[in-house]
C-alpha positions in Angstrom: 69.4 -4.8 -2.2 68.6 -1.2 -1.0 66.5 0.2 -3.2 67.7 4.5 -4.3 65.6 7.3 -3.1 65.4 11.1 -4.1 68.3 13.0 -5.7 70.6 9.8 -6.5 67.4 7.5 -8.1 66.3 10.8 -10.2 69.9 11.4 -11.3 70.4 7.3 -12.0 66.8 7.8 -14.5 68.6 11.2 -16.1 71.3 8.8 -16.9 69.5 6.0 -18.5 67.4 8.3 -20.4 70.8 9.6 -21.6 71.8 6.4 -22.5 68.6 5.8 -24.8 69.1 9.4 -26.5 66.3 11.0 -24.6 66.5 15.2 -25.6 66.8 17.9 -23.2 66.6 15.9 -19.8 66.1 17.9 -16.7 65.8 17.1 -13.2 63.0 19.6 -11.4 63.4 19.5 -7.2 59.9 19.5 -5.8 60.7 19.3 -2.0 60.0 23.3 -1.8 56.4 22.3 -3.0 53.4 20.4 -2.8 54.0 18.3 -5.4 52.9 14.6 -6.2 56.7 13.5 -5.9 60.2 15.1 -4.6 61.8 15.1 -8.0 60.2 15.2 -11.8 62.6 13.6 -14.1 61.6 15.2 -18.2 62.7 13.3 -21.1 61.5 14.2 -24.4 61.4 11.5 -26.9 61.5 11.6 -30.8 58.2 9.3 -31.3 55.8 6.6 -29.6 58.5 4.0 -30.2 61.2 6.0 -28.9 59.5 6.8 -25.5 58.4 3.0 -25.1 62.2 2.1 -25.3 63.1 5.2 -23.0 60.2 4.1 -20.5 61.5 0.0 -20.8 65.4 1.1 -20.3 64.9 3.1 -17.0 62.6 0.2 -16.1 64.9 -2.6 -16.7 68.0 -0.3 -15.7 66.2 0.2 -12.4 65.3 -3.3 -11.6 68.8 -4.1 -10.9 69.3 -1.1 -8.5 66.1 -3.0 -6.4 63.7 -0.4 -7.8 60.5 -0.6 -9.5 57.5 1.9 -10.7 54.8 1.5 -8.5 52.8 2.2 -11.0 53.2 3.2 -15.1 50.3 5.2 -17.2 50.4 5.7 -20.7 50.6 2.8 -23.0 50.7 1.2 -26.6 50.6 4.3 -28.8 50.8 6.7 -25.6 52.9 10.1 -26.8 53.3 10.8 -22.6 54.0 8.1 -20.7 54.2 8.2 -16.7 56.4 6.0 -14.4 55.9 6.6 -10.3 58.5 5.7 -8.2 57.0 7.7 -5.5 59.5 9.8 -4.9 60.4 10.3 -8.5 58.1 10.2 -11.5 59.5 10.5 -14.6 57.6 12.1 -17.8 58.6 11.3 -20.9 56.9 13.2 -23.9 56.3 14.0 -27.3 57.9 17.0 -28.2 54.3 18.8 -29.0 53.2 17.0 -25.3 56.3 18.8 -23.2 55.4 22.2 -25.1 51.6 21.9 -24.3 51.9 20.8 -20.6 55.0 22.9 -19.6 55.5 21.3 -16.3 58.7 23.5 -16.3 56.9 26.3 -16.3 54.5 25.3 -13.9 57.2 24.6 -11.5 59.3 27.9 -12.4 61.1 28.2 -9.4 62.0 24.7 -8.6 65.9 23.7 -8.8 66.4 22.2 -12.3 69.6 19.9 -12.9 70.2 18.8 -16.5 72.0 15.6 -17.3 75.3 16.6 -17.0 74.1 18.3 -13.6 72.5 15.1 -12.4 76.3 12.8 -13.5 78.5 15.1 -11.6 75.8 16.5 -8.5 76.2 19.8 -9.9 73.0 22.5 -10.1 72.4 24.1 -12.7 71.8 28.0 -12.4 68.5 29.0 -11.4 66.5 31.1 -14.6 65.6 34.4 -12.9 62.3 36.4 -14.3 63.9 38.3 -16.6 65.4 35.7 -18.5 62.0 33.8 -18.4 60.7 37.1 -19.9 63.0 37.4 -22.7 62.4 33.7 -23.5 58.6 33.9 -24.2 59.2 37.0 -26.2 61.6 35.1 -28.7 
């Protein structure tokens, strides 16, 4: 079986971690820069158990697409766990790890898609500066 690549295995992770009630699930598009992979799926997960299930479902959701992490970091007790698919890696975090890190900040003017983005190949609109701005100061 053909195993997904790029915009279609990211959006098929956005929807498992949906499934599993992963919060605030966005979709960064990387191609623009030199990043590690082409897409960064972000899942935020209420606790350590909560992100091993997230982590497991897109696992075992995947394995019948004919895909597989090439590798996985972060275990037992982990509150950030890592899965590569090369093109994709997903994060999934703590709450207090995704405010820390920011990789959404870090990658400011990447394309973000949210979950409902991802199900129906929509984008969602690009933040601008100012709105960035007004954020922080809030």
């Amino acid at each position: 079986m053909p195993t997904l690549s790029g915009k279609k295995l990211a959006s098929a992770i956005a929807a498992l971690a949906g499934e599993k009630k992963g919060e605030d699930v966005q979709i960064l598009d990387l191609r623009r820069f030199n990043a590690p992979a082409e897409y960064y799926v972000l899942v935020t997960g209420s606790s350590e158990p909560h992100i091993r299930a997230l982590s497991d479902h897109i696992e075992d959701g995947l394995r019948f697409k004919g895909a597989r992490p090439s590798r996985i970091e972060g275990g037992k007790g982990s509150d950030w766990r890592v899965l590569d698919f090369f093109d994709v890696m997903v994060h999934i975090f703590s709450k207090r790890k995704r405010a820390y890190y920011d990789i959404e900040d870090l990658y400011a003017d990447a394309r973000k898609f949210g979950l409902e983005a991802a199900r129906t190949g929509a984008q969602a609109p690009k933040k601008g500066p100012l709105k960035k701005a007004a954020r922080k100061r809030a």
